[in-house]
N, C-alpha and C positions, 0 to 999 in steps of 0.2 A: 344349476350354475352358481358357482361360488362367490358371494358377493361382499365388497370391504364395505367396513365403517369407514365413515369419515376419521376417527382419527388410526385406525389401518391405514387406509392411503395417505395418509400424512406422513407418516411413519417411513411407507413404501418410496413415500418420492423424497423424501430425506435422503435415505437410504442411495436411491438410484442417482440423484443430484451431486451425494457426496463419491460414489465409486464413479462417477464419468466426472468429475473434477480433478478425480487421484488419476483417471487413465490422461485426460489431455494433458497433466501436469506432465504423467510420463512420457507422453507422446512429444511435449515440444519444445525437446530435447536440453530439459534441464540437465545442468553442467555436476556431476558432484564436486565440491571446493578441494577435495584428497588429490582430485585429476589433474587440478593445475599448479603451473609453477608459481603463478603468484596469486594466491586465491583469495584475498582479502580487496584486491581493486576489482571493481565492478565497471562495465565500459558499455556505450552507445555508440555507437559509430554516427556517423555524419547523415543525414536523412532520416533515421529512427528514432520512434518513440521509448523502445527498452533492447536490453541486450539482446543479443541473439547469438547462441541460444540464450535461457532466461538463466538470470542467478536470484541466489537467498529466498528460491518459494519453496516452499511447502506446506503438507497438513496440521492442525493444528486442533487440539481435542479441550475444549474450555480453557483457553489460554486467561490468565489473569495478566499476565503483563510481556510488551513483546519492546526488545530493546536492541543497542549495538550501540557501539561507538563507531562512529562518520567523519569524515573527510575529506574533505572537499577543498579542490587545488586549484591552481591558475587556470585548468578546462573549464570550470565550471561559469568563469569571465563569457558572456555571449552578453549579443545583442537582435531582437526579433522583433523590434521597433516599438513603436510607444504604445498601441493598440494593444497589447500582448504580454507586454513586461509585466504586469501586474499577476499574471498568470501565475499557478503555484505548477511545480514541479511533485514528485514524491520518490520519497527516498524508501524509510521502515513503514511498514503496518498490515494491515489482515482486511479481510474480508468473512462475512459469516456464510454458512450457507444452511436453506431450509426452506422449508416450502411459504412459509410465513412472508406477505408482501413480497414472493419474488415471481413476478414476471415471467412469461414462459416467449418471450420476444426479443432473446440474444443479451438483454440489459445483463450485464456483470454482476453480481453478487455481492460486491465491495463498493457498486454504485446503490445498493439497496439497504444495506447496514453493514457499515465498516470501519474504519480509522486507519488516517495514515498521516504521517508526519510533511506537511508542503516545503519544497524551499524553491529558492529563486535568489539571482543573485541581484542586488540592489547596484547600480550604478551612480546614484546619487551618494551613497554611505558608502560605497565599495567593500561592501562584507555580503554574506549571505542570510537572506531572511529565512526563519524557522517558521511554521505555522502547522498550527491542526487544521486537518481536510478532514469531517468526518461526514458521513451518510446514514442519514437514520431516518425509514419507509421511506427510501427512496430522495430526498429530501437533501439537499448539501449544506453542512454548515463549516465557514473557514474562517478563520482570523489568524491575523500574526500573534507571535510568542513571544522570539526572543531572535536576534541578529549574531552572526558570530563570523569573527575573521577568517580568510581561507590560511589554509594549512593549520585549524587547530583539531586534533581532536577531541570531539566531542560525544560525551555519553548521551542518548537519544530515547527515551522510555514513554510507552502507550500503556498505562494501565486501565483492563476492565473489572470495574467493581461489579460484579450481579446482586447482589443486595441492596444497592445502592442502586443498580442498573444505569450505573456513569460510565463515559470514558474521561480519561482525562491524558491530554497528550503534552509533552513536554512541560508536564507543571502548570498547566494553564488551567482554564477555567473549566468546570466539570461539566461537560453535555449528556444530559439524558437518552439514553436508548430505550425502546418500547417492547423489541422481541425477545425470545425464551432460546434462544438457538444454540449450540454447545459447538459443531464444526465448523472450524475455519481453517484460511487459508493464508500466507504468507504473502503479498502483493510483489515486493521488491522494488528497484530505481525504474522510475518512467519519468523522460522526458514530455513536458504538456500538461494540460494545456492544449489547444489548438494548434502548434507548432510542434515540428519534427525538430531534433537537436541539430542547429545550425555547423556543427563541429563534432568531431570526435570528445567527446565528454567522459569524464571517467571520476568516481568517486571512491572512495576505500571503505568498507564495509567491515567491522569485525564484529561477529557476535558474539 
């Protein structure tokens, strides 16, 4: 009987992790942007947490830095009460994938080590807050960044240093990552938060 090493099977369930990441991406029915007439707005409809189908995921092979200029218009105005405002939203960022600290009990990969850019719109400033959401061994760390008016566009960049083993999201303060991982994934716009988008929501995405 043929038997692995420990790091063979690390290796194998890497492997096997990152080919059923690439099939569900394919399966749930990412859009290509070639296919639509206006393929830089990204949209939620009303009760959902992200598009359907999904836009702007894909794989990503030791990404150093993941970026787009965003826009965000008078949809992005809600209200989901005061328990919840607080709540970040997520527009750009990645997830890693690997056997390292990941869970075999449905948890997301991008909830285990990842980065993504938060917003939410502030009702007391009437602008949109920026923030890093990032996840490192499973772990959440988030602060705000920086606020910016609706209808501007804005350049949005998540760099990872691996020497440094930082992320740094919108110019903010550097958070330390812990694992060796090289595959990821592209996350995209998600409403939540614990709330489904009150509204058809719709932001402009260019990469």
């Amino acid at each position: 009987m043929l038997r692995l090493h420990s790091s063979e099977r690390i290796v194998l369930f890497s492997v096997k992790t990152l080919f059923f990441l690439g099939f569900s991406l394919a399966m749930s029915a990412c859009v290509p942007d070639f296919l639509l007439s206006d393929s830089d707005w990204v949209v939620i409809e009303a009760g959902e947490h992200e598009p359907d189908p999904k836009r702007k995921v894909g794989l990503l092979i030791s990404p150093h830095e993941v970026s787009a200029t965003v826009t965000f218009d008078s949809s992005c105005i809600y209200d989901i009460g005061t328990a919840d405002a607080d709540d970040w939203n997520k527009v750009i960022g990645f997830g890693f994938v690997g056997s390292k600290d990941q869970p075999l009990d449905g948890v997301p990969p991008h909830q285990v080590d990842g980065a993504r850019v938060g917003w939410r719109w502030n009702a007391l400033r009437h602008c949109i807050d920026l923030g890093a959401y990032i996840y490192v061994e499973g772990n959440r760390i988030d602060f705000k960044v920086a606020e910016i008016p609706l209808n501007t566009p804005t350049k949005m960049t998540i760099k990872i240093d691996y020497d440094r083993k930082v992320y740094q999201v919108l110019g903010g303060k550097a958070v330390p990552f812990t694992h060796d991982k090289s595959f990821a994934y592209n996350t995209g716009l998600y409403f939540g938060g614990n709330q489904v988008a009150p509204h058809r929501i719709r932001v402009k995405i260019v990469d």
